[in-house]
MARBA-3410 file (N, C-alpha, C, O; in Angstrom, 1 decimal):
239
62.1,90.2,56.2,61.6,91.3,55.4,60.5,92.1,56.2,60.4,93.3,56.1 ~ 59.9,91.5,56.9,58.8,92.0,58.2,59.4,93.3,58.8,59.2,94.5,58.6 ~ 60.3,92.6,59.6,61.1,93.1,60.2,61.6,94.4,59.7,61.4,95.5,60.3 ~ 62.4,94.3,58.6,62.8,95.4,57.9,61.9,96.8,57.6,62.1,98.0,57.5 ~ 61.1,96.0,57.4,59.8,97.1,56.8,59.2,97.5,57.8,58.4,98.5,57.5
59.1,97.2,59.2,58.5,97.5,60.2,59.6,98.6,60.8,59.3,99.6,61.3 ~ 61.0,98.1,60.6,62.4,99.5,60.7,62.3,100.2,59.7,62.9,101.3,60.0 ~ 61.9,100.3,58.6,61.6,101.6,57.4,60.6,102.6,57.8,60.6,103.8,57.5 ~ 59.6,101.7,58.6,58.2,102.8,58.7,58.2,103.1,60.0,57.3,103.8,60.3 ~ 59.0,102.7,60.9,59.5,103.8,62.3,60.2,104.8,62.1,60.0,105.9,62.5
61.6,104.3,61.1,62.6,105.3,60.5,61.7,106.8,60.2,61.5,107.9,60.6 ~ 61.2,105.9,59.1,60.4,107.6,58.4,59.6,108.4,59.4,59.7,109.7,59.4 ~ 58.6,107.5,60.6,57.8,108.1,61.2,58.6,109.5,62.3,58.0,110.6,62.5 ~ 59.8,109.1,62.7,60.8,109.5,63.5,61.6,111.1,62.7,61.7,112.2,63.2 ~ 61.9,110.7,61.3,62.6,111.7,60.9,61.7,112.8,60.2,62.0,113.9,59.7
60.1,112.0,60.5,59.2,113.1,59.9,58.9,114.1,61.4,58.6,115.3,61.4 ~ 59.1,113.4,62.6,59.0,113.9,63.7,60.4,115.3,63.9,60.4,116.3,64.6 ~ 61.4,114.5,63.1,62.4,115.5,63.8,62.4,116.0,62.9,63.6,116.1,62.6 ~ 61.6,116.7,61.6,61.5,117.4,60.9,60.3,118.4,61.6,60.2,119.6,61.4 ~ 59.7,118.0,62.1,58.4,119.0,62.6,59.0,119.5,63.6,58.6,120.6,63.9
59.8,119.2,64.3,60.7,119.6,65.1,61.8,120.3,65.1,62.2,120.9,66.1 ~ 62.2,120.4,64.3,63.5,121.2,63.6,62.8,122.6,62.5,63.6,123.4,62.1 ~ 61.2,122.7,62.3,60.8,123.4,61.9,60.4,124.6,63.4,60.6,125.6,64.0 ~ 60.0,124.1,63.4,59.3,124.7,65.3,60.0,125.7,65.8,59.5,126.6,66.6 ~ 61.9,125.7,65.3,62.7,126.3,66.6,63.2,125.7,67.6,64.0,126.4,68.3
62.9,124.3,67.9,62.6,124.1,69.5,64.1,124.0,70.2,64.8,123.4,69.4 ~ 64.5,124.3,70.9,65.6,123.8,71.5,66.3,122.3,71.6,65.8,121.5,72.4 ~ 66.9,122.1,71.2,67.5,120.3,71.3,67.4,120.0,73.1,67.0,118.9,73.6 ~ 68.0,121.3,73.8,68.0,121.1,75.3,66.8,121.2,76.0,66.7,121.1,77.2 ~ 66.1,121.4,75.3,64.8,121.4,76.1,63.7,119.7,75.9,62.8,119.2,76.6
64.1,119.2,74.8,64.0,118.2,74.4,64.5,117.0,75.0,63.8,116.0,75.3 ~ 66.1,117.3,75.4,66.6,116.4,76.8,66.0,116.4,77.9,65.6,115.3,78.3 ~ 65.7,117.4,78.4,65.1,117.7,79.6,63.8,117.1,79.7,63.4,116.4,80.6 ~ 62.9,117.4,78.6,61.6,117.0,78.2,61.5,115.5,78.9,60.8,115.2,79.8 ~ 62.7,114.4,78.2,63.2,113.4,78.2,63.3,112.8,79.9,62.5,112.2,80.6
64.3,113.2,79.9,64.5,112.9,81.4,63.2,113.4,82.5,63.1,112.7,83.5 ~ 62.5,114.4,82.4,61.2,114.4,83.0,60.5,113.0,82.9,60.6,112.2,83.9 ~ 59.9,112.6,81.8,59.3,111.5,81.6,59.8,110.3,82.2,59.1,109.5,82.8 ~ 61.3,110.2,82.0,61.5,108.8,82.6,61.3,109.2,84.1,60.5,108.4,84.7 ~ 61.8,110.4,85.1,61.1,110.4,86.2,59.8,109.8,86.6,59.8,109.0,87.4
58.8,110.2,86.1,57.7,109.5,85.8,57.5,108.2,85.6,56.6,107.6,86.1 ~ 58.5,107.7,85.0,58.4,106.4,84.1,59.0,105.5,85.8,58.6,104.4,86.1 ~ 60.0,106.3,86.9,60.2,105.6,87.9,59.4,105.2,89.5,59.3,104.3,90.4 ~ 59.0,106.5,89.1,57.6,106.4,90.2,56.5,105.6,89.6,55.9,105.0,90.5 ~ 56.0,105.3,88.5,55.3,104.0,88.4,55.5,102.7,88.4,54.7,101.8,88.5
57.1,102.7,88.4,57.9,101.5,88.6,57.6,100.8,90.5,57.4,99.8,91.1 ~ 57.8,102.6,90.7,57.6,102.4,92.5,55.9,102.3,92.9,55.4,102.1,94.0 ~ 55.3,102.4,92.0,53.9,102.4,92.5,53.7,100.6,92.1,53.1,100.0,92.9 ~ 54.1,100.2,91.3,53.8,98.9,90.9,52.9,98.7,89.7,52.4,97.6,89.4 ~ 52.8,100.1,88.9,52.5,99.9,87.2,53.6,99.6,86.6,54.4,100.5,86.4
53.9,98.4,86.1,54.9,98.3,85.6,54.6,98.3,83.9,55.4,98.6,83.0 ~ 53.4,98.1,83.8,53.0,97.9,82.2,52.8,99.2,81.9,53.3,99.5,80.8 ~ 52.0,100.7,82.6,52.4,101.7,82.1,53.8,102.5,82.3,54.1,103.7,82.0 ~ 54.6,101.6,82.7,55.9,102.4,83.2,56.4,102.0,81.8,56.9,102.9,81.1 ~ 56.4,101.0,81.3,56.7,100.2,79.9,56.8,101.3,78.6,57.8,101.8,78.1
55.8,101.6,78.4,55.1,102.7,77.4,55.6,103.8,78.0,55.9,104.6,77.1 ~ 55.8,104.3,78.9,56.0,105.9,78.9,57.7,105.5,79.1,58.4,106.5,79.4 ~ 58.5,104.4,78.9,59.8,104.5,78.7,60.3,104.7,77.5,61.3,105.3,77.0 ~ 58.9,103.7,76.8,59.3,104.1,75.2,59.6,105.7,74.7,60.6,106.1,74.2 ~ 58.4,106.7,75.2,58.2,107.5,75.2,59.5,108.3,75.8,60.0,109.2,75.2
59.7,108.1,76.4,60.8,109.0,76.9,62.3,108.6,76.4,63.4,109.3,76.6 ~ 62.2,107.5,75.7,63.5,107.2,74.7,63.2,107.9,73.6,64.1,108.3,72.9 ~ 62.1,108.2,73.5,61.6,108.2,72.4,62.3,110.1,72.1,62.8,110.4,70.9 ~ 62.4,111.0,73.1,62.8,112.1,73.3,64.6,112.0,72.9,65.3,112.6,72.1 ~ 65.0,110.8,73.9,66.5,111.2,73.9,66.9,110.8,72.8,68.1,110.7,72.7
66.1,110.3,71.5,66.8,109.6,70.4,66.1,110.6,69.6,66.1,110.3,68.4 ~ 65.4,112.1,69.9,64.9,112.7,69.1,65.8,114.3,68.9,66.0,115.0,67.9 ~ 66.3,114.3,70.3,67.4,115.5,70.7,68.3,116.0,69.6,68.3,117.0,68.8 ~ 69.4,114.5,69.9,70.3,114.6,68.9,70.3,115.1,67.4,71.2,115.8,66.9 ~ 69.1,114.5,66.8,68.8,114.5,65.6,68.7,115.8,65.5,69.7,116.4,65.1
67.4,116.4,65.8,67.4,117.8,66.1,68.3,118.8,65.8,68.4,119.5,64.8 ~ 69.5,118.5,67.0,70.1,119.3,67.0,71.1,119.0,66.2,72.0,119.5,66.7 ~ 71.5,118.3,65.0,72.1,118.0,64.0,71.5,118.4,62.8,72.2,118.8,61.9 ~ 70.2,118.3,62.9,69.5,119.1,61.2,69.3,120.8,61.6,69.2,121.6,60.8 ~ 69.4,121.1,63.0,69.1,122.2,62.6,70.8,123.0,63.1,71.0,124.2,63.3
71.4,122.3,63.2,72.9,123.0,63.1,73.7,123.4,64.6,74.7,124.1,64.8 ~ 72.8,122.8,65.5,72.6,123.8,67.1,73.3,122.6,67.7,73.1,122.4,68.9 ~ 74.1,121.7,67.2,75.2,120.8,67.8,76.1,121.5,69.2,76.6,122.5,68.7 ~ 76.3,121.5,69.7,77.1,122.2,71.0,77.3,121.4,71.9,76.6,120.5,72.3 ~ 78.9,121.9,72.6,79.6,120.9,73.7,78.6,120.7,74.8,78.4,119.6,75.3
77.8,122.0,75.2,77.6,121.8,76.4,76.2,121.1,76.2,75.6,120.7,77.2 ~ 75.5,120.8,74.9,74.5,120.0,74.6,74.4,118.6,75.0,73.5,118.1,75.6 ~ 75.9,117.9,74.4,76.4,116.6,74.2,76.4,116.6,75.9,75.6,115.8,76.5 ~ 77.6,117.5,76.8,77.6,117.4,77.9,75.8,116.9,78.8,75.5,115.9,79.4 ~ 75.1,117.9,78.6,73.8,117.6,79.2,73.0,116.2,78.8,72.2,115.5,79.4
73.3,116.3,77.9,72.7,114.6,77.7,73.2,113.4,77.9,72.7,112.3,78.0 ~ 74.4,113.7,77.9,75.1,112.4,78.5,74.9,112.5,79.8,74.7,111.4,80.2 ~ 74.9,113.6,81.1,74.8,113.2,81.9,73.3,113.3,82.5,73.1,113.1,83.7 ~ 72.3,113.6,81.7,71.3,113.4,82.4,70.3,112.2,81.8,69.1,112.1,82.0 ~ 71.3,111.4,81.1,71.1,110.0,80.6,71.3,109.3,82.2,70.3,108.8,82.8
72.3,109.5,82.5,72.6,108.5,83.9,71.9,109.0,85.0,71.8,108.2,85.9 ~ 71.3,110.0,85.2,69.7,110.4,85.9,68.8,109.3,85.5,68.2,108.4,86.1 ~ 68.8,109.8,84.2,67.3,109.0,83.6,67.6,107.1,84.1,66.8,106.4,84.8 ~ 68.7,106.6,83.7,68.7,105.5,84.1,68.6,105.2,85.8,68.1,104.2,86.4 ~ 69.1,106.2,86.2,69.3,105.9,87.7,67.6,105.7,88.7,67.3,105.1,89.7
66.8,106.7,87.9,65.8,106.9,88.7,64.5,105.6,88.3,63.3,105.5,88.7 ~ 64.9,104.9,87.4,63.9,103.6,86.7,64.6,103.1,87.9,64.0,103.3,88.9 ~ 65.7,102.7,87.9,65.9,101.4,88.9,65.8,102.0,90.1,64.8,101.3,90.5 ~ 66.0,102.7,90.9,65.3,103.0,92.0,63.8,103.3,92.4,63.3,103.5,93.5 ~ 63.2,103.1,91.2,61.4,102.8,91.2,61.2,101.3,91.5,60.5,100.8,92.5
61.9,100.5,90.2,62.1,99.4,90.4,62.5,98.8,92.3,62.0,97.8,92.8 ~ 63.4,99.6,93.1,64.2,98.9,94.1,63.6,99.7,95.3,64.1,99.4,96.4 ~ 62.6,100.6,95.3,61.6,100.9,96.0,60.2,100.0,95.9,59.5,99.8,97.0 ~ 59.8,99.4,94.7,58.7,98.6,94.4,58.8,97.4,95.4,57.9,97.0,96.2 ~ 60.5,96.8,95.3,60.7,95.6,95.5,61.0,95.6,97.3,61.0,94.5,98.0
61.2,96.6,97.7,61.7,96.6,98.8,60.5,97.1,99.9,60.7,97.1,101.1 ~ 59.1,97.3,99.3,57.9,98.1,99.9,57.3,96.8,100.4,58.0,95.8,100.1 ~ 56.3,96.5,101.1,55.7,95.6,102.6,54.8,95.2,101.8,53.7,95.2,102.3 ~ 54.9,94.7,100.7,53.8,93.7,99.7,53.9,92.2,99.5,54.8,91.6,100.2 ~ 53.1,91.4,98.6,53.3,90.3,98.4,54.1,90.1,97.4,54.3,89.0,97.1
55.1,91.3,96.5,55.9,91.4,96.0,57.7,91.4,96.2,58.6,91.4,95.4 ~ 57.5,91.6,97.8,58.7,92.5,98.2,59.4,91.0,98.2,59.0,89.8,98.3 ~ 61.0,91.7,97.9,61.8,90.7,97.8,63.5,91.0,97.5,64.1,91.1,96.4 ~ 64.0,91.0,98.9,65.3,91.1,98.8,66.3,91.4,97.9,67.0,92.4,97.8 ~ 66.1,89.9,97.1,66.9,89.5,96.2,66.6,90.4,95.0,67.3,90.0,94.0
65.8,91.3,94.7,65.5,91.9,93.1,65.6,93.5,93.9,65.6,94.3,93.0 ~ 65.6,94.0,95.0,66.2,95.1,95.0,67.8,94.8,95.1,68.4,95.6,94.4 ~ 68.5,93.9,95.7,69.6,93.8,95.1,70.1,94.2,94.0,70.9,95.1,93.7 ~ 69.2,93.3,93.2,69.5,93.1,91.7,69.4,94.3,91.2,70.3,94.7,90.5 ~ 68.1,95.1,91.4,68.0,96.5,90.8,69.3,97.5,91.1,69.6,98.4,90.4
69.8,97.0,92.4,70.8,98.5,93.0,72.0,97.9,92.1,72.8,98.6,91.5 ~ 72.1,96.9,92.1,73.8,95.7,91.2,73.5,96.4,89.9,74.5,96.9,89.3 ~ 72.3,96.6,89.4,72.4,96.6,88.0,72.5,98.2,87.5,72.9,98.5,86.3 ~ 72.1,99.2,88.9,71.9,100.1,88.5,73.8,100.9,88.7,74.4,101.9,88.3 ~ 74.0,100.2,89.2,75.9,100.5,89.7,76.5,99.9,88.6,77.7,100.3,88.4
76.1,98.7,87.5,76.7,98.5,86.4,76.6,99.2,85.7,77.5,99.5,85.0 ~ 75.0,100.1,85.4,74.7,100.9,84.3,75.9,102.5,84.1,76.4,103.1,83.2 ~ 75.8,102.6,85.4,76.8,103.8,85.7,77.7,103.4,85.4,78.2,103.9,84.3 ~ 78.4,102.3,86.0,79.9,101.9,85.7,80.5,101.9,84.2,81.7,102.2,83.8 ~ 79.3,101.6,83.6,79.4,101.4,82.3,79.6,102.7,81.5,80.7,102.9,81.0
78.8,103.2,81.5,78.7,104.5,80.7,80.1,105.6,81.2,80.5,106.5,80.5 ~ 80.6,105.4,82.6,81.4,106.0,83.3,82.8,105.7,82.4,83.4,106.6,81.8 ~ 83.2,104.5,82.4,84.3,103.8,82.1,84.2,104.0,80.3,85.1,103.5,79.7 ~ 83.4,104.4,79.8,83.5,104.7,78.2,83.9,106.0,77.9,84.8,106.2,77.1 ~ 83.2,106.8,78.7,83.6,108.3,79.0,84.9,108.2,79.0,85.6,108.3,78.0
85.2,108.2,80.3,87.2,107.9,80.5,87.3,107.7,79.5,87.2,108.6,78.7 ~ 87.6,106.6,79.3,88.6,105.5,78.6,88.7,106.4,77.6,89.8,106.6,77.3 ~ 87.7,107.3,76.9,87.6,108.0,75.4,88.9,109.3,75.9,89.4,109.9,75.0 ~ 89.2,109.6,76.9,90.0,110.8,77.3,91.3,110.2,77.2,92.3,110.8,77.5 ~ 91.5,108.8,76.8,92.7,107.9,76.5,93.3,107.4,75.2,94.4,107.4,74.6
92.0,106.8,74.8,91.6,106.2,73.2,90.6,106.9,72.8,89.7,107.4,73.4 ~ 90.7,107.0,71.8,89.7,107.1,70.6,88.2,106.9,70.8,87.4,107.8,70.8 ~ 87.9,105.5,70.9,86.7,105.0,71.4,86.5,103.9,72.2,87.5,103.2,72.4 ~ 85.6,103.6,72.7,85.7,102.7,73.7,84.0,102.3,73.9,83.6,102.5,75.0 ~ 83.2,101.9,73.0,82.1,101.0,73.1,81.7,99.8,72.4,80.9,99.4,71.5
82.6,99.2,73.4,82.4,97.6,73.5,81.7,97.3,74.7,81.4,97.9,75.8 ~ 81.3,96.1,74.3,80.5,95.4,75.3,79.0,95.0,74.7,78.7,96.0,74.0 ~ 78.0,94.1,74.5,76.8,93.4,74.6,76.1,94.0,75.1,75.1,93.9,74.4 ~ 75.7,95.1,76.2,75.2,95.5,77.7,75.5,97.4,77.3,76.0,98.1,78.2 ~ 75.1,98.0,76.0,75.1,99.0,76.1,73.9,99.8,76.6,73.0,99.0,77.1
73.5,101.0,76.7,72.1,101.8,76.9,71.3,101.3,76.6,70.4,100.9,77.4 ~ 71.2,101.3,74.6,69.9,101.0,74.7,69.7,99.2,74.5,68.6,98.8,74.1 ~ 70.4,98.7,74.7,70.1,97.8,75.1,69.8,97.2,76.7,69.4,96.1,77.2 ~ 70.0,98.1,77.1,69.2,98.0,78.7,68.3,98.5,78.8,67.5,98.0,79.6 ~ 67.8,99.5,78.2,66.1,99.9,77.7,65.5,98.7,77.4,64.8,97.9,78.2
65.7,98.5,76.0,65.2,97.4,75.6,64.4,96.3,76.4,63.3,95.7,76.4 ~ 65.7,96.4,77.2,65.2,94.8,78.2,64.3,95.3,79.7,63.7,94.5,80.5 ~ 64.3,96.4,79.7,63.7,97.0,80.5,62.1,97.1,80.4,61.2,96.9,81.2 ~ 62.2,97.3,79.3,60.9,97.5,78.8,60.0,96.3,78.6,58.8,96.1,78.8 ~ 61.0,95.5,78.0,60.5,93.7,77.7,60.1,93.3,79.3,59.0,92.7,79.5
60.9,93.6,80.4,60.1,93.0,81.7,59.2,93.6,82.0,58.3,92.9,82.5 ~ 58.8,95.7,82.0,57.9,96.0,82.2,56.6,95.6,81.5,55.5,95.2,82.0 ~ 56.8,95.7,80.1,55.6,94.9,79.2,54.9,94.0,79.6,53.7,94.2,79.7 ~ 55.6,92.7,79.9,55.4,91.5,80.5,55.2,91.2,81.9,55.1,90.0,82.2 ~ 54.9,92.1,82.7,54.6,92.2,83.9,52.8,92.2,84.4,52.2,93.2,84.9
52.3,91.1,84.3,50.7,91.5,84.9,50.5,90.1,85.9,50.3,88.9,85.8 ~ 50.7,91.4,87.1,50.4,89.9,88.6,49.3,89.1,88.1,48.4,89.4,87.3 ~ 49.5,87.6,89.0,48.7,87.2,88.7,48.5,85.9,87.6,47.9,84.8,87.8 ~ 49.1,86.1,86.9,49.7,85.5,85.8,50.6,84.4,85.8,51.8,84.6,86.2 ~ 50.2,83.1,85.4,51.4,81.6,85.5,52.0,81.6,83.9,53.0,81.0,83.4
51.4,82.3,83.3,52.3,82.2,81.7,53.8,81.8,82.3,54.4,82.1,83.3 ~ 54.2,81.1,81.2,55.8,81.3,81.7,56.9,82.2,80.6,58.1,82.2,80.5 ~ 55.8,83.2,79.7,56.6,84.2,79.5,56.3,85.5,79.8,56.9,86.3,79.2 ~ 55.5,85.8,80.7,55.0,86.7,81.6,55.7,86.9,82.9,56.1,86.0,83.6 ~ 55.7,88.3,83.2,56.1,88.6,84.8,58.1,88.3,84.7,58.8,87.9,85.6
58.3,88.6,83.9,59.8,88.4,83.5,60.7,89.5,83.9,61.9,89.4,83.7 ~ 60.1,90.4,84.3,61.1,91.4,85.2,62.2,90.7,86.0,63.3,90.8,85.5 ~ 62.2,89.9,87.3,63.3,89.4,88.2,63.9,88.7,86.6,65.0,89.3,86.5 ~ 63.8,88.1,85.9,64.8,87.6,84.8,66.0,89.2,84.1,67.1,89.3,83.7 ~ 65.0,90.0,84.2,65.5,90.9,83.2,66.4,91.6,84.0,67.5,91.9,83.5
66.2,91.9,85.4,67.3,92.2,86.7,68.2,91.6,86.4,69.1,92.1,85.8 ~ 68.3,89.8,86.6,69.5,89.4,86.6,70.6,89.5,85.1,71.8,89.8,85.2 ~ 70.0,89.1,84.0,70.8,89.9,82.9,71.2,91.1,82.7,72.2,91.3,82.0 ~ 70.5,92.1,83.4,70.5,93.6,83.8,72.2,93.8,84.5,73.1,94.5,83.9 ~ 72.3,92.9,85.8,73.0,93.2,87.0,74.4,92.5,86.6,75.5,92.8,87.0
73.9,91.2,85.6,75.5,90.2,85.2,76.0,91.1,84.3,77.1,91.6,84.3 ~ 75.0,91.2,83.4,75.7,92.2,81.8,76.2,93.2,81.9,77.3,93.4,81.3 ~ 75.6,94.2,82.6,76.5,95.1,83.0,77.5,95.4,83.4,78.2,96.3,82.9 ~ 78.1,94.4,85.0,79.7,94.4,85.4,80.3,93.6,84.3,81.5,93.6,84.1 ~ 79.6,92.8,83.6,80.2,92.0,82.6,80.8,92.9,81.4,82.0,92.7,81.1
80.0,94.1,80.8,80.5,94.6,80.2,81.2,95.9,80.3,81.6,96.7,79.4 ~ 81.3,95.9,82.0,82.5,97.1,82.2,83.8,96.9,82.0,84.6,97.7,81.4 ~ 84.0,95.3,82.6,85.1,94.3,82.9,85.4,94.8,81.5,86.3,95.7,81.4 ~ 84.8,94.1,80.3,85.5,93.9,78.9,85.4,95.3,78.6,85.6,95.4,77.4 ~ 85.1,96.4,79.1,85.8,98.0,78.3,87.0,98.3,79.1,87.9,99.0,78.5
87.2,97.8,80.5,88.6,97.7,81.3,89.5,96.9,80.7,90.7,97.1,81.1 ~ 89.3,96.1,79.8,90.1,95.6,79.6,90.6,95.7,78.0,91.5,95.2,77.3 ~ 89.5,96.5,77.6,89.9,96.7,76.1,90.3,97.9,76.4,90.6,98.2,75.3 ~ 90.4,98.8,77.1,91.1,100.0,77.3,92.4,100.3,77.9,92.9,101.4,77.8 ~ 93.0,99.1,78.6,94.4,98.3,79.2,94.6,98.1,78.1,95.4,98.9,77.7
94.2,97.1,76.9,95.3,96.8,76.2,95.4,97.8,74.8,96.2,97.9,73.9 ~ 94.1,98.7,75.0,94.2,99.9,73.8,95.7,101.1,74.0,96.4,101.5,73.0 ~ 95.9,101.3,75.4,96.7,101.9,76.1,97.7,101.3,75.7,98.4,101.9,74.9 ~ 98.1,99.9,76.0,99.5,99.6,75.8,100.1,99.8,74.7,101.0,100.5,74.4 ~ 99.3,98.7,74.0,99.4,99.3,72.4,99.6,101.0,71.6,100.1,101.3,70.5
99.1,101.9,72.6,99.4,103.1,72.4,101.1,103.4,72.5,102.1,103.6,71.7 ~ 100.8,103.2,74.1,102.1,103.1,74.9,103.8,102.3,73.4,104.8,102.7,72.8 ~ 103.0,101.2,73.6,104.5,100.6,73.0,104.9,101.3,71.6,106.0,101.4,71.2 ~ 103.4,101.9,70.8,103.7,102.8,69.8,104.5,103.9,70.0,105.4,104.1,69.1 ~ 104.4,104.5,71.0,105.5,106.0,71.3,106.5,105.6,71.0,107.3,105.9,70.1
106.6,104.6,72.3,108.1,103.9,72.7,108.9,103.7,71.7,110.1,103.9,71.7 ~ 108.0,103.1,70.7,108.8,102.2,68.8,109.0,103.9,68.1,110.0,104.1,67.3 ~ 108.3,104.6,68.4,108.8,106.2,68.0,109.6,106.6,68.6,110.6,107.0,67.9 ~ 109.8,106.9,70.1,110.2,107.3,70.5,112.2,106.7,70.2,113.1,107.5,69.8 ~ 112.3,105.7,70.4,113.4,104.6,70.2,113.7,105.2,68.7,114.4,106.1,68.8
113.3,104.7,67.3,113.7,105.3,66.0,114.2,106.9,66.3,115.2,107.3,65.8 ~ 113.5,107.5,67.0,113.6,109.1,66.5,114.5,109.4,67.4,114.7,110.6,67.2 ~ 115.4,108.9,68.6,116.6,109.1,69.0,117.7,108.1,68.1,118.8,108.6,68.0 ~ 117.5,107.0,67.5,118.3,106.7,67.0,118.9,107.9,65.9,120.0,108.3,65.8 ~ 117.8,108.1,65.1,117.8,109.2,64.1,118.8,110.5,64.7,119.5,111.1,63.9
118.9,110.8,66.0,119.5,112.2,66.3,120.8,111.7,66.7,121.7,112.5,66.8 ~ 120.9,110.4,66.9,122.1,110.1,67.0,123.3,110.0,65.7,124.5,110.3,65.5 ~ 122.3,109.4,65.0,122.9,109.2,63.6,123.3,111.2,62.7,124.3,111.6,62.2 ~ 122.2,111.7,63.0,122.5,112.8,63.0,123.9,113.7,63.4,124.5,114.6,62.7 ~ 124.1,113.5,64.1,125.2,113.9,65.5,126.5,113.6,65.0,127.5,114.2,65.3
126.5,112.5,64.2,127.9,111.8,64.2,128.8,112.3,63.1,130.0,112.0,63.3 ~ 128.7,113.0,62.0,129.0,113.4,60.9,129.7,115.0,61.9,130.9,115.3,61.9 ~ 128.6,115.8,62.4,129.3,116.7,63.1,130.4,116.7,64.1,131.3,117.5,64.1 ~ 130.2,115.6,64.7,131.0,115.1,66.0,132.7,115.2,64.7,133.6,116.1,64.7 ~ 132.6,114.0,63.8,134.1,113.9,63.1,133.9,115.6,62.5,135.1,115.9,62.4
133.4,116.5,62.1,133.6,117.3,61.4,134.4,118.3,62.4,135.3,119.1,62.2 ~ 133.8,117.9,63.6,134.6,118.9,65.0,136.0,118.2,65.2,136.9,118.7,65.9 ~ 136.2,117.1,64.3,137.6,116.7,64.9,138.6,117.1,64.4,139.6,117.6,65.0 ~ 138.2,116.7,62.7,139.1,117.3,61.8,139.3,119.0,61.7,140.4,119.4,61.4 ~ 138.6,119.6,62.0,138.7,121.4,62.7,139.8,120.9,63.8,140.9,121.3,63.5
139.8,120.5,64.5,140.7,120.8,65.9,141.8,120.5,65.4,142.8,121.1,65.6 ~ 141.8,119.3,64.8,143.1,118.4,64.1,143.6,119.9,63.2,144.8,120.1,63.3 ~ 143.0,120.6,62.5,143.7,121.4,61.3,144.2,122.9,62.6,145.2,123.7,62.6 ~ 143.2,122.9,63.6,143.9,124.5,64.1,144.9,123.5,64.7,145.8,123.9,65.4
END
């Protein structure tokens, strides 16, 4: 019940926002953009090694791209080339946190460490992959978001390691970023795999559908055909 009521009074706080926003005029596209500035930001403190204010200004800058949409749905300014801009300057915005992150890890500190810029560049080639292969697949099927390992669920967890980040610290639920890399970097190809593969067998299933059409609706013209065929005979039989 906590819980719930703690999702009712963000809800409201949000749609009172995209109501002051939808009063204003403002552009939905300027709002993206707004967005994607901020996480810029949000990646150069990643690369400076604030990670707890990188935390907060991600919120904030989700906070934009989950405000766009709305926007531009109450105030009627829905448009292709809208959807187009934000979807792809989503994969900007993701791309430039983890390369904060894989600049942080890769710089001449007591932090640097191979193994988590890996992880950042693995995870940030899942994130793309991900969102990439949804895209497609939808120019095939209908829809295609499956997977555990979506957007904002890689925020989420993003945020959970930057939060939790203060050198220094033996807590053992602290400093949890290299954890949140590796869920980051598995979940991701993990959940390209399973939209590859629910998009193979979405297809076939398309496929064998034609085919079961295709097969009936020649039998049909055949059956068609045949009544004419004798009617041509009996004519030749009479001239």
């Amino acid at each position: 019940m906590f819980g719930a009521s703690i999702g009712r009074g963000a809800g409201r706080i949000v749609n009172a926002m995209v109501e002051a926003l939808a009063r204003s005029s403002i552009n939905p596209n300027l709002l993206t953009v707004t967005g994607v500035a901020i996480n810029v930001l949000c990646g150069l403190l990643f690369g400076f090694g604030h990670f707890f204010w990188a935390g907060i200004i991600l919120i904030v800058a989700n906070l934009f791209d989950m405000l766009d949409g709305k926007v531009a749905r109450l105030t009627g300014r829905v448009t292709r080339f809208g959807a187009f801009l934000d979807s792809s300057l989503d994969r900007l915005s993701d791309m430039v946190v983890f390369v904060g992150l894989m600049v942080f890890y890769a710089r001449d500190t007591q932090y640097h460490s191979t193994l988590n810029v890996f992880l950042a560049g693995a995870a940030m080639m899942g994130s793309v992959l991900v969102s990439y292969t949804s895209a497609r697949a939808e120019s095939l099927i209908p829809k295609c978001d499956v997977g555990f390992l979506r957007r904002p669920e890689r925020v989420v967890l993003l945020i959970i390691g930057a939060l939790t980040t203060h050198p220094g610290s033996d807590h053992p639920l602290l400093n949890r970023m290299p954890a949140v890399l590796w869920v980051l970097a598995v979940g991701s190809f993990w959940t390209f795999a399973h939209r590859m593969y629910h998009t193979w067998r979405e297809v076939q299933r398309v496929e064998a559908a034609l085919a079961q059409e295709g097969g009936a609706r020649s039998e049909t013209d055949a059956t068609d055909q045949r009544p004419k065929s004798a009617s041509k005979v009996v004519q030749q039989a009479r001239v």
